[in-house]
C-alpha positions as CSV (number, residue, x, y, z in Angstrom):
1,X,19.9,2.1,-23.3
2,X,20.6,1.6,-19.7
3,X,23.0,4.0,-17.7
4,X,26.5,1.4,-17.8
5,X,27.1,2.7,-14.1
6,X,23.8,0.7,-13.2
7,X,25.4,-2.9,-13.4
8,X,28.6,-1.4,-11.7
9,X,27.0,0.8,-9.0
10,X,24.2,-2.5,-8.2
11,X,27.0,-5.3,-8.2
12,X,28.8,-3.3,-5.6
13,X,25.7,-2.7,-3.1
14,X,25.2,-6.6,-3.6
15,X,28.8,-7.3,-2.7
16,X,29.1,-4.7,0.0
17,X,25.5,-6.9,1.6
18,X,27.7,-10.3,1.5
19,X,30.9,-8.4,3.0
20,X,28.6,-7.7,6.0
21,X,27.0,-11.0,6.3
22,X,30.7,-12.2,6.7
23,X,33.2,-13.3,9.0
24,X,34.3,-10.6,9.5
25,X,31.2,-8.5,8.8
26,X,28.7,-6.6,11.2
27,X,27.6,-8.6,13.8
28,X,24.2,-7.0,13.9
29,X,23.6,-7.9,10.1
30,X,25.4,-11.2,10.4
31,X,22.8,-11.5,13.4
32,X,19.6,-10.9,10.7
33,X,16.5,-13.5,9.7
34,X,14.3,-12.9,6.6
35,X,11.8,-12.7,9.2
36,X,13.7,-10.2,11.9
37,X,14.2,-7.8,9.1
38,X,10.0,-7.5,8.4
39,X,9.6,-4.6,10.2
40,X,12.3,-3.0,8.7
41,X,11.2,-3.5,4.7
42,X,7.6,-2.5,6.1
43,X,9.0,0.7,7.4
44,X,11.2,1.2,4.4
45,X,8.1,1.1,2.1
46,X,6.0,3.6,4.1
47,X,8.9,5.7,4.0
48,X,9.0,5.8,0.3
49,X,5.2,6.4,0.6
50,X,5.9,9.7,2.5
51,X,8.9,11.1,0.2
52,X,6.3,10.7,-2.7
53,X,4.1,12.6,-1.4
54,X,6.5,14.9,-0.3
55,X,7.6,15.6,-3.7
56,X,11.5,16.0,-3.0
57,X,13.4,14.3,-5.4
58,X,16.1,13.7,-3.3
59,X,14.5,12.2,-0.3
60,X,13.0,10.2,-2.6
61,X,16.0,9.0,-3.8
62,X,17.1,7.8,-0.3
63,X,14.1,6.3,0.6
64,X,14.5,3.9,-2.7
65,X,18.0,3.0,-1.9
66,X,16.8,2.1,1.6
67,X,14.3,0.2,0.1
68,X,16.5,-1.3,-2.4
69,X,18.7,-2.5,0.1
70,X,16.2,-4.4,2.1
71,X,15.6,-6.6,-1.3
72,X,19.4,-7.4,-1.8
73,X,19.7,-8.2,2.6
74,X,16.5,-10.5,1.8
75,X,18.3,-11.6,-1.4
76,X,21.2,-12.4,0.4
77,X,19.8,-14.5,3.1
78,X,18.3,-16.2,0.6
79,X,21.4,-17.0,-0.7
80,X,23.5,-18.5,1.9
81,X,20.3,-20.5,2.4
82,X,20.9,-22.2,-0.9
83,X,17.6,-21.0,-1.7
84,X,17.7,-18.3,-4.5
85,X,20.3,-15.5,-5.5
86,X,19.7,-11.7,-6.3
87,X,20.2,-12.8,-10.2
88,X,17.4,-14.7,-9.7
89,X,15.0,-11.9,-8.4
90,X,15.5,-9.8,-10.8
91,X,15.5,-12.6,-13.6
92,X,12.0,-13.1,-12.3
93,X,10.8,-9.6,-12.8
94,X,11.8,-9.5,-16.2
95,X,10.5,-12.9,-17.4
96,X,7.2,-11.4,-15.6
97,X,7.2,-7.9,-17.0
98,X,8.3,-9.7,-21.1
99,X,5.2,-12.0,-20.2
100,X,2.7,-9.6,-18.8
101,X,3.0,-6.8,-22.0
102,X,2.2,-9.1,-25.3
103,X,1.6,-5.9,-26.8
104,X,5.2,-4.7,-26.1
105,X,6.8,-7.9,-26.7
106,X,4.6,-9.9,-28.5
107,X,1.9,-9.5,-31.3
108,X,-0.9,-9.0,-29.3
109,X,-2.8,-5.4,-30.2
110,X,-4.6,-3.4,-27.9
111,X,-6.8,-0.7,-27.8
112,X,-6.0,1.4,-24.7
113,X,-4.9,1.1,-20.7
114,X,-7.8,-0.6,-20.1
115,X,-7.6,-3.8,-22.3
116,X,-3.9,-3.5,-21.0
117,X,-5.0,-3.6,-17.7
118,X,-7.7,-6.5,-18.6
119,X,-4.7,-8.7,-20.0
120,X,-2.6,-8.1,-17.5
121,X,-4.9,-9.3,-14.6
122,X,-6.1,-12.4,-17.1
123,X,-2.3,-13.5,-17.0
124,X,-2.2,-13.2,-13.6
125,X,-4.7,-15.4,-13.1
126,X,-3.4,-18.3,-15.9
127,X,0.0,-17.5,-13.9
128,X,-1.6,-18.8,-10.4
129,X,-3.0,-21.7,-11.9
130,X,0.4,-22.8,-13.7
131,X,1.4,-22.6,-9.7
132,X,-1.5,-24.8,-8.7
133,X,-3.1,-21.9,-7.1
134,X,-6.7,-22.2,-6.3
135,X,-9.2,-19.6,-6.4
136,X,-9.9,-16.1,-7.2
137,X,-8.4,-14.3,-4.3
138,X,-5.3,-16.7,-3.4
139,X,-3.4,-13.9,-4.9
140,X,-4.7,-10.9,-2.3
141,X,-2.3,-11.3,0.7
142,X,-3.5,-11.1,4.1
143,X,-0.7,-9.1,5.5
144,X,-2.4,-6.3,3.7
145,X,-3.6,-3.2,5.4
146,X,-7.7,-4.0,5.9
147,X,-9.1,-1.3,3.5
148,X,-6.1,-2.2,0.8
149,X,-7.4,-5.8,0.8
150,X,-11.1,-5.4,1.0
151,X,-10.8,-2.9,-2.1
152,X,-8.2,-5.9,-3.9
153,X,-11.0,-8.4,-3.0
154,X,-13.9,-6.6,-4.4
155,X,-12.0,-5.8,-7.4
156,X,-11.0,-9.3,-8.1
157,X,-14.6,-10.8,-7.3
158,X,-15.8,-8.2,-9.7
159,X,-13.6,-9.3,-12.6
160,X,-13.5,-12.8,-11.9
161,X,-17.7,-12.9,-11.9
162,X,-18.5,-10.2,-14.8
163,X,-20.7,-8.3,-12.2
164,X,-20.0,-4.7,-11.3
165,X,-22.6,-3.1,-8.6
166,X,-24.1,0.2,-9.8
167,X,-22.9,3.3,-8.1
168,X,-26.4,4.4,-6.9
169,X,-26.5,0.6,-5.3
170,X,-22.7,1.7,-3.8
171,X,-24.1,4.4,-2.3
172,X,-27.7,2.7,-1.1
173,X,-25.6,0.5,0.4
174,X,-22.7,2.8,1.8
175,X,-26.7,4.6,3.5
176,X,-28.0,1.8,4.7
177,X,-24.8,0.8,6.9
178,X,-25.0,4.0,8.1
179,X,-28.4,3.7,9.5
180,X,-27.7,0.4,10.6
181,X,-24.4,1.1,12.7
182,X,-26.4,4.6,13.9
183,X,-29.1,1.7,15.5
184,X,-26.5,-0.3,16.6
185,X,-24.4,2.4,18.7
186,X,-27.5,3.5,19.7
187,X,-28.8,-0.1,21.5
188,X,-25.1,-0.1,23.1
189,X,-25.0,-3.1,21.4
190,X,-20.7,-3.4,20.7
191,X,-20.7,-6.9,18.6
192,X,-23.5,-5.7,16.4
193,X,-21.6,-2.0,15.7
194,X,-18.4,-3.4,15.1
195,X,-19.7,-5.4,12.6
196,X,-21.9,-2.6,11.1
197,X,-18.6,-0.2,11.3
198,X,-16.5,-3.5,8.9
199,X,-19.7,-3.1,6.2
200,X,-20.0,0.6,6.4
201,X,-15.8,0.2,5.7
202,X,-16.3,-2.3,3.1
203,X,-18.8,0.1,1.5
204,X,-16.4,2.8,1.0
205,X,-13.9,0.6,-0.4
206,X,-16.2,-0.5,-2.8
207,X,-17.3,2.7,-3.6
208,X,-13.8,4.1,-4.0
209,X,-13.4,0.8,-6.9
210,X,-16.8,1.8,-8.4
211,X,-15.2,5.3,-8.8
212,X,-11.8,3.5,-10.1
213,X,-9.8,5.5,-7.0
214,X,-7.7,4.1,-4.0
215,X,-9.6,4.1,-0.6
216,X,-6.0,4.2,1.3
217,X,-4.8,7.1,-0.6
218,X,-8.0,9.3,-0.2
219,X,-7.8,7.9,3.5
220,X,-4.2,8.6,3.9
221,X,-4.8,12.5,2.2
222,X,-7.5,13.3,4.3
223,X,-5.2,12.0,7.6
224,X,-2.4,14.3,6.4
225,X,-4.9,17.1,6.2
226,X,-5.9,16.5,9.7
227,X,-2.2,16.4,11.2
228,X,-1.4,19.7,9.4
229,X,-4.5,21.2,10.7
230,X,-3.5,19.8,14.1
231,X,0.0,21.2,13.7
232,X,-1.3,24.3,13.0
233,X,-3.2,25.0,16.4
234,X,-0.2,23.2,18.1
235,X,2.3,26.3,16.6
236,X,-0.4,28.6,17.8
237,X,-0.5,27.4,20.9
238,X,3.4,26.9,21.6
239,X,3.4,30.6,20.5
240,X,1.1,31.6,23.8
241,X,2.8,29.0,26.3
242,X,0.1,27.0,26.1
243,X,-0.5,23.1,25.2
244,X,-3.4,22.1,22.8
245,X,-5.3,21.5,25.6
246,X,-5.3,24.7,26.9
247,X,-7.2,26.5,23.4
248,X,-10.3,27.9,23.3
249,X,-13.1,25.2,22.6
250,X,-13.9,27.4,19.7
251,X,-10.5,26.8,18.1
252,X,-10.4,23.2,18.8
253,X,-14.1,22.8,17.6
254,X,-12.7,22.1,14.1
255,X,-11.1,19.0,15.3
256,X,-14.3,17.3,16.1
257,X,-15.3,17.4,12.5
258,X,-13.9,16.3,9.4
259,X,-10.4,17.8,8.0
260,X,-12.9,19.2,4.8
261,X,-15.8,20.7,7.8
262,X,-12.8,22.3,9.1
263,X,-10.7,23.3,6.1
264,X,-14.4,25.2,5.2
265,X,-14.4,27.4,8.7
């Protein structure tokens, strides 16, 4: 049973949205476009992103509301547009979410996650058509960050065709870029090492598929591993009067290699 404050506590955010888009409102958010406020819902996402991680509940819970409130300002735009309401967007979701678990709310039976996960992407698909959507990656945005949407694609080209590349032949490839791109930085040739550098990238996100894990999370970990490492010798060097700069080549050494080669020294 839903909390009864929810419907109280949401209507009120969503009237409190319209009072500022009013006369007599905020000019800045009466001055707001769906399309000014895009860097503001992106920032709002990463945001939530980095409270996850972070693991306090409570930041957490601020980050959501921010988030929250950039649907009800896009909702509300929409709106005064004529063009949809916040009723609508979340009568959408849950026509979506009823349609997308036949096992839940239907009589379908399935045996685990997995055949979950197979149904779900196979109404997907019969959902894009009803829309007149035409092929098997119209659904994988291009806003995407690069190594988010090259894992998407390879995962939908591997469900769409029935054919899933051996890891061995993941990792002959992910080799064989490497060599490649190592030939191509060393003939100074830019063109052809950018282009080896996108396969050797494509590679990995395959690879991370094949291994049923996110490329941008393991990415993301291994950068946050970095920063604290980097935050580290910046303390230590703060601590001396001294700027990173100024360290001993052997303390920076660790910086030049991986956050693992350096979490191992």
């Amino acid at each position: 049973m839903a909390d009864p404050r929810v419907a109280e506590r949401f209507s009120r955010l969503v009237d409190l949205m319209a009072r500022l888009r009013g006369p007599q409102g905020c000019p800045w958010d009466r001055e707001q476009t769906p399309e000014s406020l895009r860097p503001y819902l992106l920032e709002e996402v990463y945001e939530v992103l980095e409270a996850i991680e972070g693991g306090q509940a409570s930041a957490l819970c601020d980050e959501l509301g921010d988030l929250l409130l950039q649907i009800v300002f896009q909702s509300q735009l929409a709106a005064e547009a004529g063009r949809f309401t916040i009723a609508d967007v979340s009568r959408s979701i849950t026509d979506k979410l009823v349609r997308r678990h036949p096992h839940v709310f239907a009589d379908v039976q399935v045996r685990d996650a997995q055949e979950v996960i197979h149904n779900w992407g196979r109404i997907k698909d019969e959902e894009r058509k009803a829309k007149g959507e035409v092929g098997i990656l119209a659904g994988v945005p291009r806003t995407l960050p690069a190594l988010v949407r090259a894992q998407q694609v390879d995962e939908k080209v591997a469900r769409a065709s029935g054919q899933r590349t051996e890891g061995r032949d993941v990792i002959g490839h992910l080799r064989q870029h490497q060599t490649e791109l190592e030939a191509a930085v060393a003939a100074g040739d830019r063109a052809s090492t950018e282009r080896e550098l996108g396969e050797l990238l494509f590679s990995i996100a395959r690879l991370a598929h094949h291994l049923d894990l996110s490329a941008e999370i393991a990415l993301r970990s291994v950068t946050e591993r970095f920063v604290a490492h980097v935050e580290h010798l910046e303390g230590a060097a703060r601590k001396r009067g001294a700027t990173l700069a100024e360290l001993d080549p052997a303390e920076l050494a660790p910086l030049r290699r991986t956050p693992g080669a350096s979490r191992a020294d």
